[in-house]
C-alpha positions in Angstrom: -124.3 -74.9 -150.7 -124.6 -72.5 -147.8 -124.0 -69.5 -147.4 -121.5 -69.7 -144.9 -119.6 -73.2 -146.5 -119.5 -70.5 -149.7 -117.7 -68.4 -147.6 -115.4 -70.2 -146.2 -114.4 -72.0 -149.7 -114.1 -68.5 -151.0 -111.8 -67.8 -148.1 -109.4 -70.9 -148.0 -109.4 -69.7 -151.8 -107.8 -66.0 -151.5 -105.4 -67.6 -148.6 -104.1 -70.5 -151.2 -103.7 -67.5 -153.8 -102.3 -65.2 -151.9 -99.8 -67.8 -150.1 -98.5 -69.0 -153.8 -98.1 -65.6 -155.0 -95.7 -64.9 -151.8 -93.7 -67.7 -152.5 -93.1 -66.7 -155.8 -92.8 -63.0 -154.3 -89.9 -64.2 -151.6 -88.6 -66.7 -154.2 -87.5 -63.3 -156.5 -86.9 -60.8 -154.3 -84.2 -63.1 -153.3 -82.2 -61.9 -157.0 -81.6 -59.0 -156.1 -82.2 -58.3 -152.4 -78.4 -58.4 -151.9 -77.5 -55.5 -154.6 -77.5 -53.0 -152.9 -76.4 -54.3 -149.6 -73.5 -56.1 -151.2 -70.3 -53.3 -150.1 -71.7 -53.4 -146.6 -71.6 -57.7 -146.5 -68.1 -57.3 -147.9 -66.7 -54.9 -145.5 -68.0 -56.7 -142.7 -66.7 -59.7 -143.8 -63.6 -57.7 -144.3 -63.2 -59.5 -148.2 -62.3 -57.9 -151.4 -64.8 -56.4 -154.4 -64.2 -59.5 -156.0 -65.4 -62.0 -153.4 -68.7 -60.1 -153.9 -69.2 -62.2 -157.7 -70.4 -65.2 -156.3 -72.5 -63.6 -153.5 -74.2 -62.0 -156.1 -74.7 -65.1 -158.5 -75.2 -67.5 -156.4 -78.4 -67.8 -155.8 -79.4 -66.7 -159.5 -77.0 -69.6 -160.8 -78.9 -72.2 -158.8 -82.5 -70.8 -159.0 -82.2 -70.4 -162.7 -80.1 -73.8 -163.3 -82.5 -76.0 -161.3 -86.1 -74.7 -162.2 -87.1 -77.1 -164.6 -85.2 -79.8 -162.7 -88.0 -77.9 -159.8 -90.7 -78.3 -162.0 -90.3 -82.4 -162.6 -89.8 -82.8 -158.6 -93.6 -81.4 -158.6 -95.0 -83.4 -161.4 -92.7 -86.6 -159.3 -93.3 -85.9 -156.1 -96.4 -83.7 -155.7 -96.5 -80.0 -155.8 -97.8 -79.0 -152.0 -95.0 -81.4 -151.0 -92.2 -80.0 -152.9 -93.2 -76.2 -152.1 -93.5 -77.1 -148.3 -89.8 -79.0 -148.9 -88.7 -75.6 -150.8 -89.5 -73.4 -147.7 -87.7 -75.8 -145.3 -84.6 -75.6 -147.4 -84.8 -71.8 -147.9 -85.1 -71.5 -144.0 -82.0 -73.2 -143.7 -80.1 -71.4 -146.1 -81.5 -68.0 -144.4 -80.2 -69.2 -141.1 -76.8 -69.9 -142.3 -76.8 -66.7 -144.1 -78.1 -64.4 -141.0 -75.1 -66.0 -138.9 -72.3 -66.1 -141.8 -68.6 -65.3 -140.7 -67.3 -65.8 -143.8 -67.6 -65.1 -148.1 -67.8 -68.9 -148.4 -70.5 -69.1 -145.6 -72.5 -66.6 -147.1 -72.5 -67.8 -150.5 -73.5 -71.4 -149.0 -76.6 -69.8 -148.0 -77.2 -67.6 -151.7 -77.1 -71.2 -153.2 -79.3 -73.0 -150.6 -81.6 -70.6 -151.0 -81.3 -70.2 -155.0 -82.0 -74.4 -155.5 -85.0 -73.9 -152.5 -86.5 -71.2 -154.9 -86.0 -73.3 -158.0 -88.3 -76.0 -156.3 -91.2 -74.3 -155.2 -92.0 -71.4 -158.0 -92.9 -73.9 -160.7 -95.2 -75.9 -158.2 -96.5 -72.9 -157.1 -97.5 -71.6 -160.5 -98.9 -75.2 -161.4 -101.3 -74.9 -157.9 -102.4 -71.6 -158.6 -103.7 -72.6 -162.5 -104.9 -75.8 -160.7 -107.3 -74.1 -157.7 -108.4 -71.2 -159.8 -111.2 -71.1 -162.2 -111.1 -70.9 -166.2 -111.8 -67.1 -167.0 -111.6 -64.0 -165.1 -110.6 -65.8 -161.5 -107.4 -67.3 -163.3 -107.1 -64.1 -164.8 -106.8 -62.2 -161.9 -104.4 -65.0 -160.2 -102.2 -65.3 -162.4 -101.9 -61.1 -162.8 -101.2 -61.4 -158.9 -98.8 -64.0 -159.2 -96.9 -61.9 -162.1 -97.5 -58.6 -160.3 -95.8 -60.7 -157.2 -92.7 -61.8 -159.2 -92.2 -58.6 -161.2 -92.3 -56.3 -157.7 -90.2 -58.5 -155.6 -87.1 -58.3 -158.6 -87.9 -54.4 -158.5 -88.3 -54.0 -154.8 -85.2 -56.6 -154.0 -82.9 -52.9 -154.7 -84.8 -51.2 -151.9 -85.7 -53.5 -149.2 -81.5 -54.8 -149.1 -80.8 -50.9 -149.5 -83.3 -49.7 -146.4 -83.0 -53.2 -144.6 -79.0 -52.4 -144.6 -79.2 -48.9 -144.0 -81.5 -48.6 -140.8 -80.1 -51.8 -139.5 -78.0 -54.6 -140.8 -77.3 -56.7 -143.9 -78.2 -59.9 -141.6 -81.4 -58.8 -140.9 -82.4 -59.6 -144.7 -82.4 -63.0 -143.8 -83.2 -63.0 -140.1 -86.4 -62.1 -141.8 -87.1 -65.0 -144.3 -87.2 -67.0 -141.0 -90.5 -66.1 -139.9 -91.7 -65.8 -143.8 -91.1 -68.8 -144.5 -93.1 -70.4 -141.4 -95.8 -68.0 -142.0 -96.1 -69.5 -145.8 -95.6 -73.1 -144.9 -98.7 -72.6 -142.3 -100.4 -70.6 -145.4 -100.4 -73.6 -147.7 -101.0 -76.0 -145.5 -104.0 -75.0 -144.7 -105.3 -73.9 -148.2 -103.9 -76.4 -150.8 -105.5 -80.0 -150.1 -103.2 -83.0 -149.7 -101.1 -84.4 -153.0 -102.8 -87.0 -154.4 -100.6 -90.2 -155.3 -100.1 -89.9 -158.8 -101.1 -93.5 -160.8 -98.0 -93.8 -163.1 -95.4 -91.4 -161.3 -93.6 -89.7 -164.1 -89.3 -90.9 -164.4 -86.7 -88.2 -163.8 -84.7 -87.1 -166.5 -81.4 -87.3 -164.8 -78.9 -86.9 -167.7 -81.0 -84.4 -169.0 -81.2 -82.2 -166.1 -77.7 -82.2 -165.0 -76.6 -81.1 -168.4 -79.8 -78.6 -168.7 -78.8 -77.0 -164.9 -74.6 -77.2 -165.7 -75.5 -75.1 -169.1 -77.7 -72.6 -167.5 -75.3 -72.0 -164.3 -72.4 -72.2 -166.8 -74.1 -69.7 -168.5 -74.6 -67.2 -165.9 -71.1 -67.7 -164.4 -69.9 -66.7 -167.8 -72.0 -63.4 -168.1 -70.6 -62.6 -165.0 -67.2 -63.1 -165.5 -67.6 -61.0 -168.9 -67.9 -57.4 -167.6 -64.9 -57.4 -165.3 -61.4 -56.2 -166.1 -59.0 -59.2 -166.4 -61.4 -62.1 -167.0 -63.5 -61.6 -170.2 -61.0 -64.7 -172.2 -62.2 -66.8 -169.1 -66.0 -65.2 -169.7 -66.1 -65.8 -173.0 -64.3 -69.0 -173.1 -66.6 -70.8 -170.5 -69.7 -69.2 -173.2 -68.2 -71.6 -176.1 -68.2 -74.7 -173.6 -71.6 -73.6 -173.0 -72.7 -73.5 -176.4 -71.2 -77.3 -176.5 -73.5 -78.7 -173.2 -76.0 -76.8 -174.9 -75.5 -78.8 -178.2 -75.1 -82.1 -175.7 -77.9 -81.6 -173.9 -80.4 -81.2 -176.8 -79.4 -84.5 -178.2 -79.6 -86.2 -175.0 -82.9 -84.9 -173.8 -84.4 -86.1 -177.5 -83.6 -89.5 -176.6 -84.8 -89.3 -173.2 -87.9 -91.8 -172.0 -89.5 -88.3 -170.7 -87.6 -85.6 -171.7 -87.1 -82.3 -169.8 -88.1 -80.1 -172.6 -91.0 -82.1 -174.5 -91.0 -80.9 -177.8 -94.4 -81.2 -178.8 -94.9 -78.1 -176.0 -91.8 -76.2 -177.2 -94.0 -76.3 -180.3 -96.9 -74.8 -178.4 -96.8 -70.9 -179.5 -98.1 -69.3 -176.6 -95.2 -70.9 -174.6 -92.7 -69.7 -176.9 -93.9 -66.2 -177.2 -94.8 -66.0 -173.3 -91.1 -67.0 -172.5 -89.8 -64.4 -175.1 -91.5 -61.9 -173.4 -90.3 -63.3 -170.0 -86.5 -62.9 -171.1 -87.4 -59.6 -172.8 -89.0 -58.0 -169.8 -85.9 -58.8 -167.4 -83.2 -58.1 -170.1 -83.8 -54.6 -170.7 -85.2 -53.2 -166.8 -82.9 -55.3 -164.5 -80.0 -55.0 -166.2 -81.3 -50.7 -166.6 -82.1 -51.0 -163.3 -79.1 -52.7 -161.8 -76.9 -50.1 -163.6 -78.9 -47.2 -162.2 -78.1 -48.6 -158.9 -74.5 -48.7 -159.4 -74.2 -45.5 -161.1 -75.7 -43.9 -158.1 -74.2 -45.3 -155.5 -70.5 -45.5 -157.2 -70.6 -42.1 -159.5 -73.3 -40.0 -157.9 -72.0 -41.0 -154.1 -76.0 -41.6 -152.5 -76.0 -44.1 -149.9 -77.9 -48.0 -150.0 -81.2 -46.2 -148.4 -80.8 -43.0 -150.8 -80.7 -45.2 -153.9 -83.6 -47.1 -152.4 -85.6 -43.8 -152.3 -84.7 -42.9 -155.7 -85.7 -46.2 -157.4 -88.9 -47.0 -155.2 -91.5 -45.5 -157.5 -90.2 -48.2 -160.2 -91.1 -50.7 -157.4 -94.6 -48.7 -157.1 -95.5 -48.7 -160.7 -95.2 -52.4 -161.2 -98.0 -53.2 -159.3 -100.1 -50.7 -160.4 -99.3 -51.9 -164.5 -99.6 -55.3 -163.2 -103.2 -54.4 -161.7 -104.2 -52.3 -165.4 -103.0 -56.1 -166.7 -105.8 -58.5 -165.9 -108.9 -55.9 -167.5 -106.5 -54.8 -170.4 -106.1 -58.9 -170.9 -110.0 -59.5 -171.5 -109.9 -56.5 -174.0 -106.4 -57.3 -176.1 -104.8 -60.4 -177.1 -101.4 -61.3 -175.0 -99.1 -59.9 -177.5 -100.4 -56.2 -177.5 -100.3 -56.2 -173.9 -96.9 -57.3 -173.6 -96.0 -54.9 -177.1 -97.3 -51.8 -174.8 -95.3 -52.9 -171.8 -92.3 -53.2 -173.6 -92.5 -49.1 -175.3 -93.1 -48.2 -171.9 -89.9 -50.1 -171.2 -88.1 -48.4 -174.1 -89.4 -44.9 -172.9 -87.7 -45.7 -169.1 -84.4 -46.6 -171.1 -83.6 -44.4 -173.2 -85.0 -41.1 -170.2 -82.2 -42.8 -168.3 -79.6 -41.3 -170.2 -81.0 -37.7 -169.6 -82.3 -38.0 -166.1 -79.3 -39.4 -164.4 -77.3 -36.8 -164.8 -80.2 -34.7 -162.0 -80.7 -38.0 -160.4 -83.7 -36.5 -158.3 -85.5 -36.6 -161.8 -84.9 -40.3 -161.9 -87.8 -41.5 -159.8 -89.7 -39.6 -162.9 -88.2 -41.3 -165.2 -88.6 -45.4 -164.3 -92.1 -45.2 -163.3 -92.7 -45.9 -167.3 -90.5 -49.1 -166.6 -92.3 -50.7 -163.6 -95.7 -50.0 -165.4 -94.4 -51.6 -168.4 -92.9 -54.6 -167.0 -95.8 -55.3 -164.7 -97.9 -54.7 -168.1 -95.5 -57.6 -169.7 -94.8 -59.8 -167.4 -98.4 -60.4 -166.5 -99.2 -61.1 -170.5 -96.6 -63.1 -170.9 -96.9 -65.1 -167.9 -100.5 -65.7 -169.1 -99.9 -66.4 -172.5 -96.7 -69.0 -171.7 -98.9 -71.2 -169.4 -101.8 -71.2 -171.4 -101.2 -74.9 -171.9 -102.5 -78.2 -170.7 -102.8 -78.6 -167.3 -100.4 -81.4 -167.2 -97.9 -79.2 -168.8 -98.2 -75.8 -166.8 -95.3 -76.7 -164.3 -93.3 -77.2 -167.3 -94.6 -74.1 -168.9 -93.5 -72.7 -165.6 -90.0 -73.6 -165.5 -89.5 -72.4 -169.0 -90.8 -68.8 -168.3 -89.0 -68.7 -164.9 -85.7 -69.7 -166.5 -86.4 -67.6 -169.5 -87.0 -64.2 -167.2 -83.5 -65.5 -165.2 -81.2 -65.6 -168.0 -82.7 -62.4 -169.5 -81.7 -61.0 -165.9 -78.2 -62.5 -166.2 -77.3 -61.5 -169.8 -78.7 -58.0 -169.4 -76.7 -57.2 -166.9 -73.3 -58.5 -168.2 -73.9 -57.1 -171.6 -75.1 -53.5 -170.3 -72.1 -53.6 -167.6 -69.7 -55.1 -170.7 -71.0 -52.0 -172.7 -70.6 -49.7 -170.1 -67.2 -50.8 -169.1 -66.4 -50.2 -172.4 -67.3 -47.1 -173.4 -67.9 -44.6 -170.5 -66.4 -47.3 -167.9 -67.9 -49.3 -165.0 -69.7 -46.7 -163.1 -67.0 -44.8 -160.8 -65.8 -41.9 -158.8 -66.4 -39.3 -162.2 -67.4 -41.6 -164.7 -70.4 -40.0 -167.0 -73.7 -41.4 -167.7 -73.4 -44.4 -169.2 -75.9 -43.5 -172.0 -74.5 -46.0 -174.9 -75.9 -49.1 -172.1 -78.9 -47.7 -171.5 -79.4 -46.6 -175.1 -79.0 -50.4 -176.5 -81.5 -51.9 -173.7 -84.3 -49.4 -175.3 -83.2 -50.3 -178.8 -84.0 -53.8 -177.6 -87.3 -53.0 -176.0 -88.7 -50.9 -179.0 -87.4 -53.6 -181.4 -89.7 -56.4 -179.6 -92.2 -54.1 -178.9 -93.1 -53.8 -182.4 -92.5 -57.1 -182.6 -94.8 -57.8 -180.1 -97.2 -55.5 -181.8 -97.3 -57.2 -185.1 -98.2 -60.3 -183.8 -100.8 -59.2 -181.9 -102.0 -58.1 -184.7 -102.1 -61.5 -186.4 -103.6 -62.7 -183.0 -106.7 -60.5 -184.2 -106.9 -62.3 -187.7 -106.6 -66.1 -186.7 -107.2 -68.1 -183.9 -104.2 -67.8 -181.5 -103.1 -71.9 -180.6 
């Protein structure tokens, strides 16, 4: 081959990679780009606190609830397809958004945008595994792809806070318009043509409404726990959860092709990478989310303030996502994700001292976005390290896995906090029992983690 023709291979190349990891980028920071910029929405909108629930899990109820639902429209439909399908739909829940008079309006768009999200990040991560090499050029993807997803949740807290501060709250999704053409044009052009699959696989229909009502059912719940007056309703809708759970399992085992195959929930890479997907997002978004709130509600600092004081955790996970890929050829998955979860635990438990100066803050959770870029990279390696035919699967699992570890973080540190120093207000104190149990949590898997890497170095890992 040419020089040139190697060229421009290598070129198409780095655009398809870079255009998949920015969906999966936009597709996150989506989570929590309206944090901070929630009190602004709502006193535009002229509603009450409460109105701002659904706002907030909107688009986390349907991202989470319809990935692997996402990740069977791929396998169905083709994956360039559904991704291009995804960025039309996300377009139109950004416009709707951008021009929203009202709560209901606004959390229209959220959800548009949340089931957009759920269809194109498991294709996406199926493309990337599928145009990249065996070895070091997968490697390096995928630690792009996980350094993508792991700075867009940490960077959602300062773009809605800046974005909101210097201009307005519409303007967050005035700007996914021209993203998403921009990406459309991106794959397009790098990512050849589906090709028409022989024996299209069936959708599992039963299963996937029961999987996507248990997970949004879930994260309704876990938001209805923390706040005052509606923990019986919280914990109520858990125990119906548990019982679609229950349903769903012995539907899906008598599906024709089920949802979750079990001879790859069997597969321990997948099991371990999705572990370490929930881990990573239960103990730094729900840390992270409460430092926002305790800044902005106890300390007083305004959206772009609280931005500035959490950026450098935005910072650090791409620079322990970068020290991932090299540290991967040296160590097996498990140590890697073991080391980013004590650097976790370190973040978590300085929290409780560092608040209280909160200019020593930025210090403090630059350990946490080097450990969860560390993590999330390992574990998103180690959870698709699977058949090719089963990485949008793999996908969906560790997608879903980091979303509910986002949603049950956060009610259980803002149940906690609520609790025992109450939910961050005008004088409460640092909520140090919260942040003290996330880095019980991250130390307890980190040497967890550890062991089995260490077992990893014995045997053959599967």
């Amino acid at each position: 081959m040419a020089h040139d023709e190697v060229s421009s291979v290598g070129k198409v190349l780095g655009l398809g990679v870079v255009s998949l990891c920015l969906v999966q980028f936009t597709d996150v920071l989506g989570v929590t780009v309206v944090v901070t910029a929630l009190p602004r929405m709502l006193s535009d909108l002229h509603a009450s606190p409460d109105a701002g629930s659904l706002i907030a899990t909107g688009y986390a109820m349907f991202f989470s609830g319809l990935l692997m639902l996402g990740a069977r429209l791929g396998d169905r439909f083709g994956h360039r397809r559904v991704i291009l399908g995804g960025l039309l739909l996300f377009a139109v829940g950004a416009t709707i958004g951008a021009t929203a008079t009202t709560v209901a309006m606004l959390t229209v768009a959220r959800c548009l945008q949340g089931a957009a999200a759920a269809a194109s990040v498991p294709s996406a991560l199926r493309l990337l595994t599928t145009i990249t090499a065996e070895g070091r050029q997968r490697r390096r993807a995928v630690a792009s792809w996980s350094a993508a997803g792991a700075a867009a949740g940490a960077s959602g807290f300062v773009v809605g806070g800046v974005v909101t501060d210097l201009a307005s709250w519409r303007f967050i999704f005035w700007g996914y318009l021209p993203v998403a053409l921009i990406l459309a044009a991106g794959i397009a052009r790098a990512i050849p043509p589906d090709r028409e699959p022989d024996r299209p696989p069936p959708l599992p229909v039963a299963s996937s409404l029961l999987f996507t009502a248990t997970v949004m059912g879930f994260v309704i719940a876990t938001t209805l726990l923390p706040q005052r007056g509606r923990a019986l309703v919280g914990a109520a809708l858990l125990g119906a959860v548990l019982v679609l759970a229950s349903v769903f399992i012995v539907v899906d085992r008598a599906a024709e092709a089920p949802l979750l195959p079990r001879s790859l929930l069997r597969e321990r890479p997948l099991r371990y990478g999705a572990a370490g997907s929930l881990l990573n997002t239960l103990t730094t978004s729900s840390t992270i989310t409460l430092a926002t709130l305790y800044l902005q509600n106890t300390r007083g600092l305004g959206p772009l303030t609280a931005a500035a004081v959490l950026l450098p955790f935005s910072l650090a996970v791409i620079v322990g996502s970068a020290l991932a890929a090299p540290s991967l050829a040296r160590w097996p998955p498990q140590r890697v994700i073991a080391t980013g979860l004590g650097a976790i635990a370190i973040c978590d438990a300085a929290l409780i001292s560092s608040a209280a100066g909160v200019w020593t803050v930025p210090i403090t959770v630059v350990a946490g976005g080097g450990g969860i870029g560390l993590s999330s990279v390992a574990a998103t390696s180690l959870g698709t390290s699977v058949a090719e035919s089963d990485r949008a699967t793999a996908a969906g699992i560790i997608n879903t896995a980091a979303q509910l570890g986002t949603a049950l973080g956060i009610a259980v540190l803002l149940l906690i906090a609520a609790l025992t120093t109450g939910v961050p207000e005008r004088h409460t104190p640092v909520p140090a029992p919260a942040w003290l149990l996330a880095a019980a949590v991250s130390l307890t898997a980190a040497l967890a983690y550890a062991r089995s890497g260490r077992a990893a170095r014995r045997g053959p890992r599967r």
